[in-house]
C-alpha angles and dihedrals in degrees: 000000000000110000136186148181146176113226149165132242105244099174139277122278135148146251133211112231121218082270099058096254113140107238112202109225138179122217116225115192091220116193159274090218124193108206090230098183137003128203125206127200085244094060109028104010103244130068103240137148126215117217130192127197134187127032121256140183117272093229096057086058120093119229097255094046081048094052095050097047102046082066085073086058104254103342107146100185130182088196141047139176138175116222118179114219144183098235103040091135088074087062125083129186110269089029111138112222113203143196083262095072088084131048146189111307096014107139113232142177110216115201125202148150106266129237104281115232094180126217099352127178124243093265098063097021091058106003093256118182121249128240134250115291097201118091122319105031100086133190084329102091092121102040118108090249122198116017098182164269107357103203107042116050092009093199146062113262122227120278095033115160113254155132114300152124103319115198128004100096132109121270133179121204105204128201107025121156126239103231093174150358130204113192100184092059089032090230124148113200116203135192107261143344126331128194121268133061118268105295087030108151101235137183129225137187139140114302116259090211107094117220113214117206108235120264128197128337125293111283101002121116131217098206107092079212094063098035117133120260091254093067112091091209086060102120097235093063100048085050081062 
């Protein structure tokens, strides 16, 4: 089953397992959710759920955002967000989607704005090296230097490291482990950091990366066809 949920960053901490071991979490104020629109494949093409999360006043909304919540009952949502999943039939408008829908071990991907940094140099923005400090290089120690040949090709390609805007872009962490979930306070800890500064508005949903349980041993097969030679069941050795 596909889940989903709108949250907020409330901060890192950490839990003790039933070992002992300190588990950095960080705590995501998940819901409640209001499924404010659904689309069908009849009607838009494409199966997809619209969730909203986190009251707001009716007078900061505009007429046409007001129009389209009060579809949802009297759902009066800052944020919304579209997430297309598998069951969607099993959602209808006005349904509330809560921390609950996701419990321990479950495997998410958690997507937020990062942290912005602002206009950075080259040094901090992509770890490039300094220059030297002795005599010549001036009061240019931190700048990006040569960026290449002059004549051919004559310009900078795409993707060159530089200074520029640092922060402030969407990431997705994907794979995190659920550790715990508190329903009463509708918080969901997970194993390790996610993107955003505390209050940060996230995203979370089942991860799309597939763990596989381990099988047999490394480099032992299981088909008696393709056993070493030093297995006795190997078929060539029973034809023998």
């Amino acid at each position: 089953m596909e889940k989903a949920i709108i949250g907020k960053k409330v901060g890192m901490t950490q839990i003790f397992d039933a070992d002992g071991k300190v588990i950095p979490v960080t705590l995501i104020e998940a819901g409640p959710c209001t499924v404010v629109q659904k689309k069908t494949e009849e009607k838009d093409g494409y199966s997809a759920v619209q969730l909203g999360y986190g009251d707001v006043a009716e007078k900061k909304l505009t007429k046409p955002e007001l129009g389209h919540l009060k579809k949802a009952g009297d759902a009066r949502k800052k944020t919304l967000k579209e997430f297309k999943l598998a069951n969607c039939d099993a959602l209808n408008v006005g349904d509330e989607v809560k921390a609950d829908v996701f419990a321990e071990g479950d495997r998410v991907d958690v997507t937020g704005i990062s942290k912005g940094h602002g206009y950075q140099g080259v040094v901090k923005r992509h770890g490039a090296s300094r220059l030297k400090e002795s005599h010549g290089t001036g009061p240019v120690h931190r700048h990006a230097g040569s960026m290449g040949s002059g004549t051919d090709p004559s310009r900078i390609f795409k993707g060159k490291i530089g200074a520029g805007q640092m922060g402030n872009e969407q990431v997705t962490v994907l794979n995190l482990d659920v550790v715990q979930v508190d329903t009463e306070l509708g918080l969901i800890a997970v194993r390790g950091a996610i993107p955003g500064p505390k209050g940060g508005i996230v995203t979370v949903r089942n991860s799309v990366i597939n763990v596989k349980e381990k099988g047999a041993a490394a480099g032992i097969s299981n088909n008696p066809q393709k056993a070493s030679g030093r297995n006795p069941q190997k078929a060539s050795a029973r034809n023998k």
